[in-house]
C-alpha positions as CSV (number, residue, x, y, z in Angstrom):
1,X,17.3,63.4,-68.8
2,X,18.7,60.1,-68.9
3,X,17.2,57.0,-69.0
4,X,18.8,53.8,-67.5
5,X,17.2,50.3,-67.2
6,X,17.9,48.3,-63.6
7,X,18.4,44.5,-65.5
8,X,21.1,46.3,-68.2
9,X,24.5,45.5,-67.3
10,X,23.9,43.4,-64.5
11,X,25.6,40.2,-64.5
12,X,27.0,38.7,-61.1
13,X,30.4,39.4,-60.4
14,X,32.6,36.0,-60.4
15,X,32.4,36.3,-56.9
16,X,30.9,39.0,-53.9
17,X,28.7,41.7,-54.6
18,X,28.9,44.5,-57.0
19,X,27.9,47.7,-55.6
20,X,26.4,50.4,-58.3
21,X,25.3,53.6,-57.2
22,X,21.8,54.7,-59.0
23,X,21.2,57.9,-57.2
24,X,22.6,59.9,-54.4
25,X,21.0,63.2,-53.8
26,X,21.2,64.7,-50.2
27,X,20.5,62.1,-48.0
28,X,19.6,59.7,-50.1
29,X,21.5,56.8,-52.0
30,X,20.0,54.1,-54.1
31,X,22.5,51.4,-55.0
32,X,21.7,48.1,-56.9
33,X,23.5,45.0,-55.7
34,X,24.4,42.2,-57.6
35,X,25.0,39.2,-56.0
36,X,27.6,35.8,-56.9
37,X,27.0,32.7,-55.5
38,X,30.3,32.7,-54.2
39,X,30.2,35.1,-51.5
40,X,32.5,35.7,-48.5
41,X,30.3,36.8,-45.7
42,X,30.7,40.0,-44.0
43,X,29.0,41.6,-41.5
44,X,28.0,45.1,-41.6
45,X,26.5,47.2,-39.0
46,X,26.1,51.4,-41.0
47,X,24.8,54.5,-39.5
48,X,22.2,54.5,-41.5
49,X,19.4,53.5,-42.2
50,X,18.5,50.9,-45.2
51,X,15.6,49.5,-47.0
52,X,16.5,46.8,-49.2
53,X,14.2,45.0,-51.9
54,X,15.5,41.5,-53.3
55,X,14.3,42.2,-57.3
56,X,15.7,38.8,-58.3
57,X,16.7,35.8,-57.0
58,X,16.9,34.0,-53.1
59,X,19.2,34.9,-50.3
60,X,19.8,34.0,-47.1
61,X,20.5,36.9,-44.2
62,X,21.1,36.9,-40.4
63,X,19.9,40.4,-39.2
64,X,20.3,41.0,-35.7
65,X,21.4,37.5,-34.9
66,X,17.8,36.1,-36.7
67,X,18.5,34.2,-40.1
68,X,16.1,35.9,-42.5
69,X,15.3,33.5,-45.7
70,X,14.2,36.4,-48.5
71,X,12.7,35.7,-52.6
72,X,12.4,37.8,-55.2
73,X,9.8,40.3,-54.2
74,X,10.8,40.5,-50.4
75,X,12.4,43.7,-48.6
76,X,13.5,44.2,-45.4
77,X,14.1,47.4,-43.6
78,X,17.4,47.5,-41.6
79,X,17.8,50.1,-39.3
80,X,20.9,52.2,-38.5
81,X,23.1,50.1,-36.4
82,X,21.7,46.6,-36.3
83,X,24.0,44.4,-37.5
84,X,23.4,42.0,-40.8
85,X,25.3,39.8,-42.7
86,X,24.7,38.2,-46.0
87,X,25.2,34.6,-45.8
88,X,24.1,33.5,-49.2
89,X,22.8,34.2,-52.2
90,X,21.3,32.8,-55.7
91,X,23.9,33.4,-58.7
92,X,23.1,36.7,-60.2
93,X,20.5,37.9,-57.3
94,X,19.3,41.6,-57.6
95,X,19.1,43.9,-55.0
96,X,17.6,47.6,-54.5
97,X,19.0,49.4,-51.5
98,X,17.9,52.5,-50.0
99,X,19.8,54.4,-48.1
100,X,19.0,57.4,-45.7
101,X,22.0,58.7,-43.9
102,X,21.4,61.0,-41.0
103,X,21.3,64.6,-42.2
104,X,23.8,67.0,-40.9
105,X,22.6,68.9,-37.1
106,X,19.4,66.5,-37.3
107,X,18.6,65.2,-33.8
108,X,18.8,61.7,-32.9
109,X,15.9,59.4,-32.9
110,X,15.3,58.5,-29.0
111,X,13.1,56.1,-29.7
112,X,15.7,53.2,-31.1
């Protein structure tokens, strides 16, 4: 068993996000972002769903056409298909992001 720490090699990229995969079992994907201040926004709208927690930093989203203001210690679920975009973001800002992807022959939720 291996142990990794979250903060280790986590400086911001000179500019976007850095996308590193922590864990993908089945359905499941945990990803930490890193954030640079110097980020070309871009909207994305996935199939499924995703809780994200901001560990570090301040950002600015619009979810849904709402702008959502979030600080270190906020998360947000975004649910399969809504659109959001990350408009800014605080130099080195730290995300957790949970993904659940639709399993294989599951049913769709009706009620969304």
């Amino acid at each position: 068993m291996q142990v990794r720490n979250l903060f280790s090699d986590a400086a911001a990229p000179r500019q976007g996000e850095r996308f590193d995969t922590l864990l993908s079992q089945r359905n499941l994907q945990i990803e930490r972002i890193v954030s640079s201040a110097v980020i070309t926004p871009q909207q994305y709208v996935q199939a499924q769903d995703e809780w994200v927690l901001l560990v570090r930093g301040e950002a600015v989203l619009q979810v849904a056409g709402e702008r959502v203001a979030l600080k270190a210690g906020d998360h947000l679920f975004l649910p399969a298909g809504v659109a959001h975009t990350v408009e800014r973001a605080a130099e080195g800002s730290l995300w957790l992001a949970v993904h659940l992807h639709p399993e294989p022959g599951a049913a769709p939720d009706a009620s969304r």
